[in-house]
N, C-alpha and C positions, 0 to 999 in steps of 0.2 A: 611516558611516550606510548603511541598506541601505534600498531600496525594492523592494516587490512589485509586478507590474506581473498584471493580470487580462486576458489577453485574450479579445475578443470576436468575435461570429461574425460573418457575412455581411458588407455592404457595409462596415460600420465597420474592418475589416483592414486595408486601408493606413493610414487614420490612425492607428491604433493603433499601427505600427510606425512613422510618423512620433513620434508624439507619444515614443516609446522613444529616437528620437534625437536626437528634442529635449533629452529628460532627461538621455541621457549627453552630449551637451554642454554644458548647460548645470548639470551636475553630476559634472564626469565623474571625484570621486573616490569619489562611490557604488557600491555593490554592487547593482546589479540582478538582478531573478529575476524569473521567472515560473512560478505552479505550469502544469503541461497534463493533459488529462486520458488515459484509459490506452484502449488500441483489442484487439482480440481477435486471432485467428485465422482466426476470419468475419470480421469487419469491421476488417482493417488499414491501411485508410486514415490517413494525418497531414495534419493541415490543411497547405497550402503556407506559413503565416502561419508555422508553426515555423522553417523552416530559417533564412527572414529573420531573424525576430526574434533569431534563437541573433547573428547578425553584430553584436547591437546589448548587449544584454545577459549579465551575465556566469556567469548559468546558468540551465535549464531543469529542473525538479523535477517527474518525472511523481508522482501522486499513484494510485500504484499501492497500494491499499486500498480494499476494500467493492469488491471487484472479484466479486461472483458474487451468484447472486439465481434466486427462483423461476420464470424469463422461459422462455419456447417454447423448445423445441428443449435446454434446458439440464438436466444432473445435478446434485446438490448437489455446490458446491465450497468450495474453500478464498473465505475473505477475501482473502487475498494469497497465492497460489502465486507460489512464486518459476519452477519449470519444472513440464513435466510435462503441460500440456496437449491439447486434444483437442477434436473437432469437438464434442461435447457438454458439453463444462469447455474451452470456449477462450480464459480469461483466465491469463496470467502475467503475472510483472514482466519475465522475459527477451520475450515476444512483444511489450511494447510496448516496451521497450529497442530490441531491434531494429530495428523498423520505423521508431522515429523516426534511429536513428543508419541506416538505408538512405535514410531521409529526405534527411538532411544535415545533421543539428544534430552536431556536434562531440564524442565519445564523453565529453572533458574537462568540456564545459557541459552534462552531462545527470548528474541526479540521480534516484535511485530514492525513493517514499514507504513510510516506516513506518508503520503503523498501530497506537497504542499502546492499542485498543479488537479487540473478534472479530465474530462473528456471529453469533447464536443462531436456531435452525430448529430449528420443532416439523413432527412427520409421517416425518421422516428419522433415523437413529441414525447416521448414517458418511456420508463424502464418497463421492462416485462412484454413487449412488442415484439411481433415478427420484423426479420430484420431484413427481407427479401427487397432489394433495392437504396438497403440503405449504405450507409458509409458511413466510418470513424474520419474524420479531416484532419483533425490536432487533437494534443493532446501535452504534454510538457514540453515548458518553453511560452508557446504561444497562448496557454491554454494555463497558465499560472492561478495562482488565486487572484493574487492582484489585480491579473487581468481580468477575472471571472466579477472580482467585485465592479470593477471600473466601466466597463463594457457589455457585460451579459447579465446582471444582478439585477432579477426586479421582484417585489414582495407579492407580485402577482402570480408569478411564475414559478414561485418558491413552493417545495415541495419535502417534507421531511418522512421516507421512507420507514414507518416502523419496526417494518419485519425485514428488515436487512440492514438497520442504526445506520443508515447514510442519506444525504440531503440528493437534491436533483431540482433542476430547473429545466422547465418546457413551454417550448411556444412553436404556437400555430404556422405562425411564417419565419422564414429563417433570418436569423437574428444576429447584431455582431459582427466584428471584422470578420469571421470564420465564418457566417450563418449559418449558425449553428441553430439545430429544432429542439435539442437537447444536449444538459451539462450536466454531467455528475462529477462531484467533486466532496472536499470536506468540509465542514465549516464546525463551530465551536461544538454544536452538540453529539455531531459523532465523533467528535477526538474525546469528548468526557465518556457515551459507549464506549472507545474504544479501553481508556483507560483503566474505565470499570475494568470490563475484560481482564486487562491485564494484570491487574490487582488481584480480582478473583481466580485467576487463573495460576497467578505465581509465574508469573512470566521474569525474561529478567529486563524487560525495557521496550525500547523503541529506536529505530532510524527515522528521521527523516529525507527525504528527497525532494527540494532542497532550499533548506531555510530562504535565502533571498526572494524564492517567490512568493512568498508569502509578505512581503515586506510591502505594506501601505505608505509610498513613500509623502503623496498628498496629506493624509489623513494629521489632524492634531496632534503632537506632542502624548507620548504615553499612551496610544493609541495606534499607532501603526504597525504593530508587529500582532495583531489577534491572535491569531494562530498558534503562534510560538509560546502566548500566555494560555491560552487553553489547553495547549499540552504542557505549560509548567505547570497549571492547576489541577489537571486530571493524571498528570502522570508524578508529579514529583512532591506536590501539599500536600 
């Protein structure tokens, strides 16, 4: 059996981490987890509630996805960069890996999130652009893989970021039910990045959020799930 555990902020923190070892003892051949959420470059602070909690539960899942957005001070970026970072694109998955394993949660009970949805931004055509005037529209849900492949996927468009292991597609005029001018999203070769990663890093896995979107329901026979096999290939062969 597994349980997810949500932690909460301000005075509630100690119980919370009480109540976590309440559970494993009083369950203690459950799978505990807890998803956390992801910190930048500017702002790398980890709640103290992390390291605890990792003592009590048997992993940590940062939910490193829908990491970028039209906010002050920021360029258009990736959804999930894996690296690559910058005082003005200062989210990755390695800068909150980091900070929570300088933290002290255990490199073993820390897992990275997949995002099986992108991002769509009108006003911008490419990552790394000023973002004055532009706008995020969607983003999971409407903004699915499926849909990215079905609607917004074109080999013209297609662009595979090296210094940040994430893909992106850009067009001139706004594109797609969303018109969108740009999409970042995953596709098989930064889930194999990301895997890397996490192999070499001694991580202890992955979330995803959330299989279904990722699911080609048109597509042939053994072939509709991409995603899900390029994370069974890079995370688990």
């Amino acid at each position: 059996m597994t349980a997810e555990l949500v932690v909460v902020k301000g005075k509630d923190r100690g119980a919370f981490v009480a109540l976590a070892k309440d559970l494993r003892a009083a369950w203690p051949a459950a799978i505990l987890t807890a998803p956390a959420g992801w910190v930048t470059l500017n702002t790398p602070a980890v709640d103290p509630t992390w390291p605890e909690l990792a003592k009590v539960v048997d992993q940590i899942n940062l939910m490193s996805y829908g990491m970028a957005g039209p906010w002050g001070g920021w360029q258009s970026w990736h959804s999930s960069a894996l690296i690559g970072e910058s005082a003005s694109m200062p989210s990755s998955v390695d800068v909150s890996v980091k900070n929570y394993l300088k933290a002290g949660v255990p490199a073993a009970k820390l897992g990275v999130g997949i995002g099986f949805y992108g991002s769509c931004w009108r006003g911008v055509s490419a990552v790394r652009m000023p973002i004055t005037g532009a706008s995020l529209v969607a983003d999971d849900g409407k903004m699915s893989f499926a849909n990215i492949m079905t609607s917004y996927y074109q080999a013209a468009a297609y662009h595979y970021d090296a210094a940040a292991k994430a893909p992106w597609l850009g067009f001139s005029t706004q594109t797609g039910p969303e018109k969108c001018n740009l999409v970042t999203y995953e596709d098989a070769t930064s889930l194999a990045d990301k895997g890397k990663y996490v192999r070499d890093t001694g991580l202890g896995g992955a979330i995803i959020w959330t299989i279904n979107q990722g699911h080609l329901a048109s597509a042939p026979a053994g072939s509709r799930d991409p995603l899900l096999a390029a994370v069974k290939k890079a995370f688990l062969d």
